[in-house]
N, C-alpha and C positions, 0 to 999 in steps of 0.2 A: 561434463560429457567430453569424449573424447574424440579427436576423428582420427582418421588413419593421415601415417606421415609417409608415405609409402616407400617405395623400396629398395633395398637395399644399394648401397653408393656405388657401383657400377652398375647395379641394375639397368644389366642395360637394361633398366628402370626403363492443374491445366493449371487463371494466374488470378487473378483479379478474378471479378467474376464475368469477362467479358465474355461475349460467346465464343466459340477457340473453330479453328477446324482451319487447317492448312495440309496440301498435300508434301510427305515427307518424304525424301530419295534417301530408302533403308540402306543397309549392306547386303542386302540378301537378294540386289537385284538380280535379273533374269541373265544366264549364264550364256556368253557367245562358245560358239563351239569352237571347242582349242584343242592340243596335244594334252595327253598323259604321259606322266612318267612315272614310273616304279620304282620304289624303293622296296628293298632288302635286306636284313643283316649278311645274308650269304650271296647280294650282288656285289657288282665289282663299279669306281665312280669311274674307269675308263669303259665301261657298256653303255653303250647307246643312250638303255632306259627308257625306250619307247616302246618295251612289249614287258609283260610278265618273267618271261623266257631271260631277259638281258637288264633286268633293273641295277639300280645305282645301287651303291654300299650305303650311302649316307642322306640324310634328308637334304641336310644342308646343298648336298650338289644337285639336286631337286630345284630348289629353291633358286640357286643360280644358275638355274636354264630355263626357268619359265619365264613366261609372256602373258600379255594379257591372254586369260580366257581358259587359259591351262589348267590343267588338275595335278596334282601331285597325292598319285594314290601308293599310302603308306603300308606294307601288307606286313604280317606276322612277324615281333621279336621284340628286341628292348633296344634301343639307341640309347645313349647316353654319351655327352659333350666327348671330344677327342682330347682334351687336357683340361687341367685346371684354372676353371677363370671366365672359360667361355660358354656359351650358351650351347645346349643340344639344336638348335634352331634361329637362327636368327636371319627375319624375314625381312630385306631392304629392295627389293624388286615391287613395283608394284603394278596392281590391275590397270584395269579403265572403265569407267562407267557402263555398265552391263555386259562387262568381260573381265572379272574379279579373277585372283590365282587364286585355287581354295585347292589347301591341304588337309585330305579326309583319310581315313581308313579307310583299304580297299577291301570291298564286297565279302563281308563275309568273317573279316578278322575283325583281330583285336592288337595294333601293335603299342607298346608301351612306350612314352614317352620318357624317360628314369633320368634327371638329373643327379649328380652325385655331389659334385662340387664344382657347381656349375652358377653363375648367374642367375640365370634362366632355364627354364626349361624349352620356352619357346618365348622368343622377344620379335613383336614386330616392330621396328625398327626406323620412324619414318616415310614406312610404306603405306600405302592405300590401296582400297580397291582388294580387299585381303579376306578371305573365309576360311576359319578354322573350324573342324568341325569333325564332330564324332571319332575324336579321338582321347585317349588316359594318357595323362600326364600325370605319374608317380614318384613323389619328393622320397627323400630318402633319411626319413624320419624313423623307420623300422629302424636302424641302422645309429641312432642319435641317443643320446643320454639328457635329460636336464641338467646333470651332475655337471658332464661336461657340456655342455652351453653358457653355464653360469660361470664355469672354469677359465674356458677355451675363447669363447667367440668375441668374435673382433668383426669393427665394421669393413674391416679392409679384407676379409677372409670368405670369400663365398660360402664356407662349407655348414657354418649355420646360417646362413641369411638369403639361401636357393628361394626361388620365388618360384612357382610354374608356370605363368604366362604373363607378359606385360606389356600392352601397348602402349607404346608414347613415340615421342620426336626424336628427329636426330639430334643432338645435341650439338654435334660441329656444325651441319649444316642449315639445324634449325627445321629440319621439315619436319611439319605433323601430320601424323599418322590418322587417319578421317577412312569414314567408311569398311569398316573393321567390324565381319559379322564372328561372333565367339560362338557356337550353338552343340549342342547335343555331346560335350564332351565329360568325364568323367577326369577331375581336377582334386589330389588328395593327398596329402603325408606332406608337401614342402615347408622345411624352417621358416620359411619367406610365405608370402603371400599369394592368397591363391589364383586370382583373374583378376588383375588391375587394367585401369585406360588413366592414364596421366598426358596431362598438356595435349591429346586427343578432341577427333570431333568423330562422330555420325557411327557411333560405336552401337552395337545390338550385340547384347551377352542372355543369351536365351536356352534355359531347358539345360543346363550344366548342373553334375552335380560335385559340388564345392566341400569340402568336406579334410578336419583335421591337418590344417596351415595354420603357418604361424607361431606356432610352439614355439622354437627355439630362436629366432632373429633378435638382434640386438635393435631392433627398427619394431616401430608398433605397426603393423602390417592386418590384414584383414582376409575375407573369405573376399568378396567380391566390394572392389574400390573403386571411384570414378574420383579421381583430384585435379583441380586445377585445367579441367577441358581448355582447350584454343578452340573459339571460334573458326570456321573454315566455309567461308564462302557467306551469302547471307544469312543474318540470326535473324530472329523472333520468337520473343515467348510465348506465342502464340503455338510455335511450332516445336513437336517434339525431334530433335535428333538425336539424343542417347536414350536408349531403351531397355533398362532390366527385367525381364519378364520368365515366369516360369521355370526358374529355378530351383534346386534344392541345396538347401547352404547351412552347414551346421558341422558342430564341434571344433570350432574355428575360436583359436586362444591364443592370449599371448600370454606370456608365462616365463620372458626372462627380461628384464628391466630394459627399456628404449635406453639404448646411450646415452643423448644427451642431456636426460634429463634426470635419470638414473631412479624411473618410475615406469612403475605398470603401464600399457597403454592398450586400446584399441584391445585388439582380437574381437570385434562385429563379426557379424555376418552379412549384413553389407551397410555400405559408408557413401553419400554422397557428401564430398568432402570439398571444400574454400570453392564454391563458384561465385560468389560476391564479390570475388579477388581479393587479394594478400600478397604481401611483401612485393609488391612493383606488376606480379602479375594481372593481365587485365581480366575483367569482371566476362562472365560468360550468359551471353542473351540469348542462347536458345534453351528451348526447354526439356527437363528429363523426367521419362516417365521408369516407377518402378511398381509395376504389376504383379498379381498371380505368382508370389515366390511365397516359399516353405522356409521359414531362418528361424534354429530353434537351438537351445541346446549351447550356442555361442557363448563366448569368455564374455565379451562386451554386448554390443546393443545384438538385438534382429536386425532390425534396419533403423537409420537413421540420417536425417539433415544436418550439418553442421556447416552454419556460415557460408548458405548456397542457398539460389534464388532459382524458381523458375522450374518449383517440383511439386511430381504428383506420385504420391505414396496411395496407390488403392490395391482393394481385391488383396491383402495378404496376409498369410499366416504367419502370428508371430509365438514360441512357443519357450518359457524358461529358459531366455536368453539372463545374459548379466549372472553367470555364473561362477566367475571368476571373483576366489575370495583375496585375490591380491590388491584388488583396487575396488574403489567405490562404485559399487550395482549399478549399470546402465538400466534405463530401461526398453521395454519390446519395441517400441515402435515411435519417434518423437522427432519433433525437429526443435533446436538450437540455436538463438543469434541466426535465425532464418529470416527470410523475407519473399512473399508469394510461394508459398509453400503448401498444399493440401493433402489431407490423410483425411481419407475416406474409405471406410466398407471395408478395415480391414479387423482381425480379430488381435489381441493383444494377453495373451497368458502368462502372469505373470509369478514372478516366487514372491513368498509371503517377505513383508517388508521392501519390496523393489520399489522405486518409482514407476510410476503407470504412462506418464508422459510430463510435457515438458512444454512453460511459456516463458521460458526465460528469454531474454532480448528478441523474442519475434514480434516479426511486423506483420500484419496478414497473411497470419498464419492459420488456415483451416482446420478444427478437429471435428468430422461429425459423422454421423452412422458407422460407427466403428463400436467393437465390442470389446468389454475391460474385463476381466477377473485376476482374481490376486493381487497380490499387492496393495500399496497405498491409493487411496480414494486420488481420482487423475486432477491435477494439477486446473486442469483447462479440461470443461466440457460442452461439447456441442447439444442442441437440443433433441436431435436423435441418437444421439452415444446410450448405451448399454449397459449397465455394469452388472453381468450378472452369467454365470456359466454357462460359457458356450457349446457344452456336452459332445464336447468330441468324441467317438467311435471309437478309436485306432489311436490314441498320441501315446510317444514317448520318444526317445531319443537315438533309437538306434535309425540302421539310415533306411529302415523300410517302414519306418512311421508313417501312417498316412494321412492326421488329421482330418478324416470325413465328419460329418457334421452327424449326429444321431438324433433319433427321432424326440422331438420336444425342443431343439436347440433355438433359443433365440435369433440365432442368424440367417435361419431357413428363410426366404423370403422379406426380409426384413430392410433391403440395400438399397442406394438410391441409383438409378440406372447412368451409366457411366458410357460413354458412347463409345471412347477410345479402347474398350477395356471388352472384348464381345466374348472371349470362352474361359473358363477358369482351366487350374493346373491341368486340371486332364483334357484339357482341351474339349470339354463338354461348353453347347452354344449357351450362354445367357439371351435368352431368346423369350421375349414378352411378359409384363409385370416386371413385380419387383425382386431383383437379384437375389444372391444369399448374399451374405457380407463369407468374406475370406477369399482364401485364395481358389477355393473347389467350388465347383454348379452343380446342380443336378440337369438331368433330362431325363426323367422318365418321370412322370408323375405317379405321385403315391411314395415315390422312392422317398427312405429316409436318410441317405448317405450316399454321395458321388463318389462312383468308381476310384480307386485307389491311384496314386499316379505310381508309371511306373520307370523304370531308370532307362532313360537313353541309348537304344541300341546302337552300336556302330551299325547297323543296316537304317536306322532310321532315319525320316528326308525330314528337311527342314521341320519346325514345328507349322502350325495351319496361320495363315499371314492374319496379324492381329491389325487395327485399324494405326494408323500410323497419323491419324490428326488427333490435334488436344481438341475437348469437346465440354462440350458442360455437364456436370452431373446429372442434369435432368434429362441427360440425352439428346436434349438439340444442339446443333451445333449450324455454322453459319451454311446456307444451301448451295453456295455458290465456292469452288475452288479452284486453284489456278493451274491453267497446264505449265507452269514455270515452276521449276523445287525451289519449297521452303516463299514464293512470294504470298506475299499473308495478303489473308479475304476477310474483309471487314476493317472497322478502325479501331482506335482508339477510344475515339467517341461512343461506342456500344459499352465503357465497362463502366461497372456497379458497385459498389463496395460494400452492399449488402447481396450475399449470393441468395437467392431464394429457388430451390430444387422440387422441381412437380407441383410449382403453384403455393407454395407455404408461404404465412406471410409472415413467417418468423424468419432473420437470415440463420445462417450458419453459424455458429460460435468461431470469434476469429481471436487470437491473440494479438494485442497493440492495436497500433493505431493505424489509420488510413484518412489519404488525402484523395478524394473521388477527384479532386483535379486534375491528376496524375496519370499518367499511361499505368494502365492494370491497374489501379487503386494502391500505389508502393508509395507508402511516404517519403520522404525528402534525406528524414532522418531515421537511423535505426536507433531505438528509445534501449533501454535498459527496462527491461520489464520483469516484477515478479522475482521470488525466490525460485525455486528448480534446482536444479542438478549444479554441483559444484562444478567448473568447468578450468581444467588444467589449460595454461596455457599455449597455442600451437606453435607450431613448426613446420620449417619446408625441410626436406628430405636432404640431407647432404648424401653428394652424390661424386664420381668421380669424371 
């Protein structure tokens, strides 16, 4: 398996089974009231840009005049970088803790974000305290040939290897970029990859829809990438700081050979990529939840773990990923040379002959109440895993698929309740008994199929706050939490290495081994386990 190396060389690039529940400080904290400024194609950056009437030409001079708290509302046109090389945006100013700079679409539009031969489309930079939201960022892949990518492209050359959004550090001066909410934007066409966080902390990528990245880069790049996070202030696995949830991500491929290794890679739809630490970088102890996402359709995995610790893969839809006949079938939903790793409740459809999932080199690694079809009989099974059609309603691959569950489906009611995890894609409550498994709820009773999700308006406000502590499957989670972010409530001493959910006295199917001595139940050593997925070996990103 592969994971994403991300991107491009300028670019400007729960656990155990302890009980979990820590209060988490999102990015989407509560907004101080600050100035707006306006952007325009037909403003001028010597206007004010404090009314409608007077806005700035460019975003960028937006960006260098805010303050915490501020808005930068983006109104009607297409931006696109001012020469070649540099970014349409590049965000190094930053918020302050419940006075975030959030650059949205103003009320009512739709402005385009267009890289051409650009880096980025939008790079935050170092900065913190940063909301992105409810805006298109549109790569310029209409515009692009395979012929020439395979010709042309060079890692030194932005013009295939455009990314649309990427948060990371600075690189000169080392800051990372923490606190970084990405939500409700419409992310599509870039050579490069589509919403990444590298060497980042306290990142929320929520309710984007991701879609057709990646194609042409010389860099195996991805639909939505989390690499190599920094720590940023206190960790605990206990504690979630990055958070994927409610996405829609698909037709996300690579399709011209990674430089340096002059092979196929990547193109997932989404990657939790080296948080165990690699190549001198340090090991990442807080924990990342990826929820309630739709990833179908993708060159490479749906979603996946590779060589990261400290993840919970629940509640999602995974649909004829690993389609890419360049390289060896990923498959829907799996984790890799992981360690504390859990997949739960999510659905997994796979193409005939795929792998199903994956025990190679992990170490308590969870697979259970999760549902299998297609493909190869799964690797590693949990005692309530499924294998059997999940009768979707609505799937297929275009991007107004909706995967609702149809009447008869194994997954209606079938989930084990998940505390951190309370409404599916459409934001329907998981509310009393037993869940569905996927990423959709129902709430109406009788109903056979949860409402459709629908795509992101630039008017729409945040999505509905999902619960931001790790929790136990069975839904309890510890009663007591701390008015200090991220100080973890409970010890050590509460974990198990047998998880047992709603009182079973069976645990969970875990791949490898465990030491209960251990904080979270993590062995000492990551063992070599099992045949699985052939696995290319990685890389860090060369960058400039």
């Amino acid at each position: 398996m592969k994971r994403t190396s991300t991107l491009a060389v300028t670019t400007a690039l729960l656990a155990s089974s302890a009980p979990l529940g820590l209060l988490t400080v999102g990015a989407g904290t509560a907004h101080a009231a600050g100035r707006t400024y306006f952007v325009s194609p037909g403003g001028n950056d010597g206007n004010p840009g404090t009314s409608a009437g007077a806005p700035f030409r460019t975003i960028q001079k937006a960006a260098d005049s805010a303050r915490p708290g501020d808005t930068v509302s983006i109104m009607n046109g297409t931006y696109s970088e001012r020469s070649k090389g540099s970014n349409v945006l590049t965000v190094t100013r930053s918020g302050r803790p419940g006075a975030p700079i959030t650059f949205t679409a103003h009320p009512g539009h739709n402005p385009v974000i267009h890289p051409v031969k650009a880096w980025n489309g939008i790079s935050v930079y170092g900065a913190s305290y940063i909301a992105i939201k409810n805006l298109e960022i549109k790569g310029n892949n209409a515009a692009l040939t395979l012929a020439g990518a395979e010709r042309d492209s060079d890692k030194s050359d932005p013009t295939y290897n455009t990314n649309c959004l990427t948060v990371e550090r600075d690189r000169a001066t080392g800051a990372v970029s923490h606190h970084v909410e990405v939500s409700g934007n419409k992310v599509h066409h870039c050579a490069g990859g589509g919403i990444s966080a590298i060497s980042s902390d306290h990142v929320d990528i929520t309710s984007n829809h991701v879609y057709s990245n990646g194609w042409y880069t010389v860099y195996g790049t991805s639909g939505i990438s989390i690499l190599t996070p920094r720590d940023v202030g206190a960790a605990d696995p206990r504690t979630y700081k990055i958070r994927i949830t409610g996405n829609r991500v698909h037709d996300n491929e690579t399709k011209v050979k990674w430089e340096r290794c002059r092979c196929y890679s990547d193109g997932n739809g989404i990657i939790i990529d080296t948080l165990k630490g690699d190549a001198g970088k340090p090991a990442y102890r807080g924990r990342t939840l990826v929820a309630d996402n739709l990833s179908y359709d993708n060159g490479g995995s749906g979603i996946h773990s590779y060589k990261s610790q400290h993840v919970d893969i629940v509640h999602n839809t995974a649909y004829k990923n690993g389609r890419s006949t360049r390289m060896k079938s990923y498959a829907n939903i799996f984790a890799h040379d992981s360690t504390d790793v859990r997949l739960l409740n999510n659905i997994a459809y796979g193409r005939p002959g795929q792998a199903t999932n994956s025990k190679s080199r992990n170490v308590d690694v969870t697979y259970d109440y999760n549902v299998y079809f297609g493909g190869k009989a799964p690797e590693v099974k949990g005692p309530n895993d499924i294998v059997a059609d999940p009768k979707f309603a609505d799937p297929g691959t275009g991007a107004e698929a909706g995967f609702r569950l149809g009447k008869g489906s194994p997954a209606i009611g079938s989930a084990t309740p998940f505390a951190a995890v309370t409404t599916g894609l459409a934001e329907a409550r998981r509310a009393g008994g037993a869940p569905d498994r996927g990423a959709f709820s129902f709430t109406t009773e009788g109903d056979d199929a949860a409402p459709e999700a629908s795509e992101p308006s630039a008017e729409s406000a945040s999505p509905t706050p999902r619960s931001t502590t790790a929790a136990e499957p069975s839904g309890e989670s510890d009663a007591g939490t701390s008015p200090a972010a991220e100080a973890p409530v409970g010890t050590d001493d509460d974990a198990d290495s047998g998880l047992k959910p709603n009182g079973a006295s069976e645990p969970l199917a875990e791949t490898g081994g465990s030491d209960p001595t251990l904080p979270l139940g993590i062995a000492a050593a990551v063992l070599g386990i099992g045949g699985g997925l052939l696995f290319a070996a990685r890389r860090k990103r060369s960058r400039h």
